[in-house]
Structures are given as structure tokens and as C-alpha cells.
C-alpha positions in Angstrom: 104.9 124.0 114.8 106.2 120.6 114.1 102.8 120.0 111.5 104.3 123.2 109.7 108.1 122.4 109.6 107.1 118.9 107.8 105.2 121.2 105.3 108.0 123.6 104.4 110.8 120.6 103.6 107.9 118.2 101.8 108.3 118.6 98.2 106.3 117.1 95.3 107.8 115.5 91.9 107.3 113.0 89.4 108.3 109.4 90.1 111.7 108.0 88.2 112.5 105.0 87.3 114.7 104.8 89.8 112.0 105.4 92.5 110.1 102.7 92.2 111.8 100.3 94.9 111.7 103.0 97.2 107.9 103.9 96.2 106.8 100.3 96.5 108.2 99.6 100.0 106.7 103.1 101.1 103.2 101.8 99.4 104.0 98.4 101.5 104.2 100.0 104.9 101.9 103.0 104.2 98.1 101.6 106.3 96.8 104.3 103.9 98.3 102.6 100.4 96.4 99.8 98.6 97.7 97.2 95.5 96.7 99.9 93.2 99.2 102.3 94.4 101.9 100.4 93.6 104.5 101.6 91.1 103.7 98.7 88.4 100.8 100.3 87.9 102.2 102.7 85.6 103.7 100.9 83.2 100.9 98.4 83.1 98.5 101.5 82.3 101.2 103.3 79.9 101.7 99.7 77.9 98.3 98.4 77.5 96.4 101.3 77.0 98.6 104.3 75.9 97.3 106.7 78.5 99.4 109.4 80.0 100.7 108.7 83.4 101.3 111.1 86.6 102.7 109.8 89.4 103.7 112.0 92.3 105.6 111.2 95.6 105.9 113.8 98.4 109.3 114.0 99.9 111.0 115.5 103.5 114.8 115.0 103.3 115.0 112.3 100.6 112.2 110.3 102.3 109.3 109.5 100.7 106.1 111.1 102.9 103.2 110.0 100.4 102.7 108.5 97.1 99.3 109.3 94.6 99.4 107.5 91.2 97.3 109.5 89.0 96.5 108.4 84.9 95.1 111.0 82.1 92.6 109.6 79.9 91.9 112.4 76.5 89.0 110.7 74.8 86.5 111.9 72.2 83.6 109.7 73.2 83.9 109.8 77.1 85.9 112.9 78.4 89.4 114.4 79.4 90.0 113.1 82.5 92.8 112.7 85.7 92.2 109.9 88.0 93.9 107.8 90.6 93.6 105.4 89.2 91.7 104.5 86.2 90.9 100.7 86.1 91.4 100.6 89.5 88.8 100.2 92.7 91.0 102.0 95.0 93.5 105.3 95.0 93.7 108.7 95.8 96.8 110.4 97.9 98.9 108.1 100.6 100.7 109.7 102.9 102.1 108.9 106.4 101.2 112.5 107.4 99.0 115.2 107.0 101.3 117.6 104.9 102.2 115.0 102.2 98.7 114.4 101.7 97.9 118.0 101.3 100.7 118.5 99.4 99.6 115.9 96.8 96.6 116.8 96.5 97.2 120.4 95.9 99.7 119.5 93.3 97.0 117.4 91.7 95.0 119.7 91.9 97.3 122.7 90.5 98.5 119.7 87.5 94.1 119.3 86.5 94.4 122.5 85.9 97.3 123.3 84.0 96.3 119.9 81.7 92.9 121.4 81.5 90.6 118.1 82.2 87.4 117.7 82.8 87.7 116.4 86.2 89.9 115.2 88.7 89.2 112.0 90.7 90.1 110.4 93.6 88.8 106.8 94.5 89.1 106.7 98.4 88.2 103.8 100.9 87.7 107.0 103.1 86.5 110.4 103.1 88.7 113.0 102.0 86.9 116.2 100.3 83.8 116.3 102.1 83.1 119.2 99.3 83.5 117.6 96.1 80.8 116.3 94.4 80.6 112.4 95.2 79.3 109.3 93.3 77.6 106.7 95.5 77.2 104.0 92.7 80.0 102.1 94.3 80.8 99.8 97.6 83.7 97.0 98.1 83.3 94.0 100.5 85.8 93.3 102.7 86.3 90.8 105.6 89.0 88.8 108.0 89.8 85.2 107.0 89.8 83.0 109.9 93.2 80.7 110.0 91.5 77.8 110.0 90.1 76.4 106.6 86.8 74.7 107.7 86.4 77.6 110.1 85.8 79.8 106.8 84.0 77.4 104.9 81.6 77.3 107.9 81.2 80.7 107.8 79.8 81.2 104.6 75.6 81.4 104.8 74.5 78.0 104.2 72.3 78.8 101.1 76.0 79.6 99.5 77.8 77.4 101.0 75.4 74.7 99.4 76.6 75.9 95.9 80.3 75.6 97.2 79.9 72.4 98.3 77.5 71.8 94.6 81.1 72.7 93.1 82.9 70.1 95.1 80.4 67.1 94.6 80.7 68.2 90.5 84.7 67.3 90.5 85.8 70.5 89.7 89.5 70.9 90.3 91.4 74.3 90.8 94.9 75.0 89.3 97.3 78.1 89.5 98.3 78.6 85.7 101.5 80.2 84.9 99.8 81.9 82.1 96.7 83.9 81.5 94.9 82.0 78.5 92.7 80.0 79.6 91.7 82.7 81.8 90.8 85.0 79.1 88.7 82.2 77.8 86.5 82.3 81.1 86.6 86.0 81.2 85.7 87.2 77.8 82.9 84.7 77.4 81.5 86.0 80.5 81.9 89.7 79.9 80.4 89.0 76.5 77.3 87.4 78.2 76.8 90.8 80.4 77.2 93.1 77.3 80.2 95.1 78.5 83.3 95.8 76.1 86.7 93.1 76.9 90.1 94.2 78.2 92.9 93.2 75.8 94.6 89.8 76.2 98.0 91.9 76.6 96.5 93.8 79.3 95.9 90.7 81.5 99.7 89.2 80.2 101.1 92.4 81.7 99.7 92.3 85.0 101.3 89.1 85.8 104.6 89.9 83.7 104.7 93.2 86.0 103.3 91.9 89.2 104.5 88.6 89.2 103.9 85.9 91.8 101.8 89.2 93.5 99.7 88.0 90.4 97.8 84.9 90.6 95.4 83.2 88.3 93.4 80.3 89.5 91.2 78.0 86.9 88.7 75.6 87.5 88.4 73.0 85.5 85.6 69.7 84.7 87.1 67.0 83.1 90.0 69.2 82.0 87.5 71.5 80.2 88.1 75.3 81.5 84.6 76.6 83.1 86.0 79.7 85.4 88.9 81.2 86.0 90.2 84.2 88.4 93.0 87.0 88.6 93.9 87.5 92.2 96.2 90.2 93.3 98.1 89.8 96.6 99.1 92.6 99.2 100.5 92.2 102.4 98.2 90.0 104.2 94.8 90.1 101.6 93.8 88.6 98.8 92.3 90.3 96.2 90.0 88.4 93.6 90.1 91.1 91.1 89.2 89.7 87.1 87.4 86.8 86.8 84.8 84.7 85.0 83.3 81.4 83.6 81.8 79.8 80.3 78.6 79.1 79.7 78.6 75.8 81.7 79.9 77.5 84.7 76.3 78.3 86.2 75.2 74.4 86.2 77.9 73.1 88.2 78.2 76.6 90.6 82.2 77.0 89.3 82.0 80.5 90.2 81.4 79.6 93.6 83.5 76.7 94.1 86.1 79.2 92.2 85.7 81.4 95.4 86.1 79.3 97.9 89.5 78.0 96.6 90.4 81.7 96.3 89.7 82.1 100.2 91.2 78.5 101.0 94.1 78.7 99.3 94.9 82.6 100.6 93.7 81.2 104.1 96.7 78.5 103.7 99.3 81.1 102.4 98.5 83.1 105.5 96.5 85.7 104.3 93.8 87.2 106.9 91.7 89.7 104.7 89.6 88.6 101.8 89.0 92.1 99.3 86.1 90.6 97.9 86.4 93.9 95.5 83.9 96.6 94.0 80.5 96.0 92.8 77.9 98.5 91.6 74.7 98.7 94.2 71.5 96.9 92.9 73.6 94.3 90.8 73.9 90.3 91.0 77.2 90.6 91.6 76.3 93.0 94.8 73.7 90.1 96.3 76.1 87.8 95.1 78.8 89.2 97.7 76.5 89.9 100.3 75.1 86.1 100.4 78.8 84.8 100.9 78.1 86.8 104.2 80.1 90.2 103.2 78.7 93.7 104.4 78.4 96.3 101.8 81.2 98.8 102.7 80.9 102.8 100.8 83.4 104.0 98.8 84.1 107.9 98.2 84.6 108.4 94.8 85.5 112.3 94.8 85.1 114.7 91.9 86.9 117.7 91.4 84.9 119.4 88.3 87.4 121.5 86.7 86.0 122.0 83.7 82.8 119.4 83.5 79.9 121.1 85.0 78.8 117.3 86.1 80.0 114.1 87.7 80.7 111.7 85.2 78.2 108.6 84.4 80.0 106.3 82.1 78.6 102.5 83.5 76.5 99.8 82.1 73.3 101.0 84.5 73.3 104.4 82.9 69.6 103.6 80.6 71.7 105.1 78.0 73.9 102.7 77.2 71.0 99.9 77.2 71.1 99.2 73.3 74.9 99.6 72.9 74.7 96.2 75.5 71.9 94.8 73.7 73.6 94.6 70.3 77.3 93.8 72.2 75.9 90.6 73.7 74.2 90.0 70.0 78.0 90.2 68.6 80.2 87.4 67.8 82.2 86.6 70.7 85.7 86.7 68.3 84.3 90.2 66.7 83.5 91.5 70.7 87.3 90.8 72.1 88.5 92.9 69.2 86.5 95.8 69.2 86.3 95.9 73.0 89.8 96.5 74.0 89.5 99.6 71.9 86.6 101.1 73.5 87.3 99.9 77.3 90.6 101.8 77.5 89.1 104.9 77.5 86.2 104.2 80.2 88.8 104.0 83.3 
């Protein structure tokens, strides 16, 4: 009876402006919600890439219920889709009770519709339509930092924790940059080197305009010459390394991994207790990469509504088709690759 009364007085709109205090400290108490539920997240996506956004909150007497940030991507090349959330590892509905979630959902659902879309998605750290079509390209890594620093650092394997400690007896140094430059640097010379298209530099500047000290980037430097650098996201008690990257001299002196463990020192210091090692694609290096720091391979449910797709959509750099188009990118001046590729990435989600 009670399940039914909560249905009846829980309404569904858009988000205002005015909302988002109230949205965020629902997304911060919410076990369900995730970083990429927070309200930022639409002007970050409206800004940098000019996509459409949807953002719904469920309501029971002026109290938000349940949250589900949803972005509309119309392109020619790759499809008309509705996602929560496109450049994101984690969304779908939040909701402190069943009837919000079900209630965002069908108004999702009703809104795929009416914007006629290929598909809907939903990218859930747990089941939620065991009868949508799925994709199981996908798993995160996740696992509890211990409060003690050299407890952690003991804990990696000892094969990795070699190439930690490789970093250390290099003299690499880590800094937290108030900017995202030399970032970039690190992270479009690396994307470049895997063949994949580059976000735009104003993307990464409004992430840590809109997110602020949530937003972290961490450098490593040699002798004051950038080799890796990392955006790291903060949410309650984890740390999320969540962009990142390093030169061409990064590999020799294992900055990547000494990049990491500052990452988890430096979160282990601050107080944070979960370490979101993030999404990686099955069968990749950076899957073994993960699992040899010791993290277990964890399955996400991507969900797919097909509304008016007749298939799940395969837009990632293992599809064989898009072997030459990475060929000839990694062939393309680096300068020439970071403008083209903003263009092209906004529209994969």
C-alpha cells in the first residue's frame, strides 16, 4: 500500500537551474548515485560538445526521490542516440526507492520515444532490465584502500610493484597543477600513440572549472620535463583516476605506474578508502594492466533499449572495422590529430 502511495505523489521533470544544489546533495547521499550523476555534468556535456541534455529528477512532496542524467547525441556518422551518460563509465536511474526509479525510467523511456532515437542506454554498475539487450565489452576495477600508505603499496603484486618502485628510483616527482596543460600534453600524445580521436583542450578546462577541487590533475615530472599526467575525480570517499596519459618517455622510466601509485597514496592520505580504478574494454593492455595492480575484473550492464535500431550499437576501437581509420590516425601529425579529433569524438559518447 505504502510502495503505491509513494508512486501516485512521485512526479518526474526536467532539472532547473535552481535544482542543482538540491540534485547534487541527493546524488551525494544517494548509495545508488555515482560522480557521473552529478549536476555539472550537464553543462560540461552542453558546453564542450553541443549535445542536447535531459536531466530528470523524480519528486514526492518537493523532495527529490531519484535523479537520471540522460544526453542526446544526433549524429550522421554514428546514430541518434539517448544515454545516461555519454562520456561517462557509470549512469542510469538513482533513486532512494523503487517508484522513483520506475518512474524515471518510464519517463525515459516514454521521452526515446517521442525524440525518436535509435536507442536508449543505461550504463549500470548493476542489473536493471534483465530484458534489454546487453553489451558485455565492458568491466570497471574497483577496490578498498587500506589507511595505511605502505600497507597499500605492499599490496600491489610484486611484479608491479617493481615498476612502482622503477618510478621512484628514476626521480620522478608528482605535482597537483592548478591547470590542465601539461596534462593535455601527456594525454594527447598518448591517445595519438593508440590511434583513437582526442577530446578538446576545453573539454578537459571545464571539468575542473565545473568540478573544481572535486577535479584533480596530478603530473609526473623528470627533470622538470612532463612524462604523465592524470585527471582524478573525487566522490565521497573514492578516488577516481579518470583521463590520463604519458609521452613517449613514459614507458622507460614506468611513469604510468609510479603515476598510480601517487594517485592511491595521495587519496590514501586525504582519507579516501575506494580506489575506482575505472572502465577498461576486456582483452586490452589496459585490462591486464589493472588486473596486475591486483584489481578483480568487475561486469558492467550496459542496457539497450532498441527503439528504433534493430541492433546494439558497436562504435569502439576493437570493432575490425575501424582498424585502418586507427592505422592512418596514429600515421597523422600529432598537431593535425588534436584538431580533427575533438570533432569526431563528440559524437561517439
Amino acid at each position: 500500500m505504502n510502495a503505491r502511495v509513494t508512486e501516485q505523489l512521485c512526479t518526474v521533470r526536467p532539472m532547473q537551474v535552481s535544482d542543482a544544489a538540491a540534485w547534487d546533495a541527493f546524488v551525494q547521499s544517494c548509495p545508488e548515485a555515482t560522480f557521473f550523476h552529478r549536476a555539472g555534468w550537464r553543462e560540461v556535456i552542453e558546453r564542450a560538445f553541443g549535445h542536447r541534455t535531459h536531466f530528470l529528477l523524480a519528486e514526492a512532496d518537493g523532495e527529490i526521490q531519484g535523479v537520471l542524467p540522460l544526453a542526446e547525441i544526433n549524429s550522421r556518422l554514428f546514430g541518434h542516440s539517448l544515454a545516461a551518460l555519454p562520456f561517462c563509465v557509470y549512469g542510469g536511474p538513482a533513486a532512494s526507492n523503487e517508484s522513483a526509479r520506475y518512474a524515471l525510467d518510464n519517463a525515459a523511456q516514454k521521452l526515446a520515444a517521442e525524440l525518436r532515437v535509435d536507442h536508449l542506454e543505461y550504463r549500470n554498475l548493476q542489473p536493471f532490465h534483465g530484458d534489454w539487450p546487453g553489451k558485455d565489452l565492458y568491466v570497471t576495477f574497483r577496490k578498498a584502500i587500506d589507511v595505511e600508505v605502505e600497507r597499500n603499496l605492499n599490496a600491489i603484486p610484486r611484479k608491479q610493484r617493481a615498476m612502482v618502485r622503477k618510478g621512484i628510483k628514476a626521480g620522478l616527482v608528482s605535482s597537483v597543477d592548478n591547470g590542465t596543460e601539461r596534462f593535455y600534453l601527456a594525454y594527447s600524445s598518448s591517445v595519438h600513440r593508440l590511434g583513437t580521436p582526442v577530446f578538446s583542450r576545453k573539454y578537459f578546462r571545464l571539468l575542473k572549472a565545473i568540478f573544481a577541487d572535486d577535479c584533480e590533475v596530478l603530473t609526473i615530472t623528470l627533470d622538470e620535463r612532463v612524462v604523465s599526467s592524470v585527471m582524478n575525480f573525487y566522490f565521497r570517499d573514492e578516488v577516481l583516476p579518470y583521463y590520463g596519459g604519458g609521452t613517449a618517455e613514459a614507458r622507460a622510466v614506468a611513469a604510468n605506474d609510479f603515476m598510480y601509485w601517487e594517485v592511491m597514496r595521495r587519496a590514501c592520505e586525504k582519507g579516501c578508502r575506494v580506489f575506482d580504478f575505472g572502465r577498461s574494454k576486456v582483452g586490452t593492455g589496459s585490462h591486464d594492466f589493472k588486473k596486475n595492480w591486483g584489481f578483480e575484473p568487475q561486469p558492467l550492464h550496459y542496457e539497450y533499449q532498441l527503439v528504433r535500431a534493430q541492433q546494439v550499437p558497436d562504435h569502439n576501437p576493437l570493432n575490425p572495422k575501424y582498424r585502418l581509420f586507427i592505422k592512418a590516425w596514429q600515421r597523422m601529425p600529432l598537431a593535425l590529430a588534436n584538431i580533427i579529433g575533438p570533432h569526431i569524438v563528440k559524437n561517439l559518447g
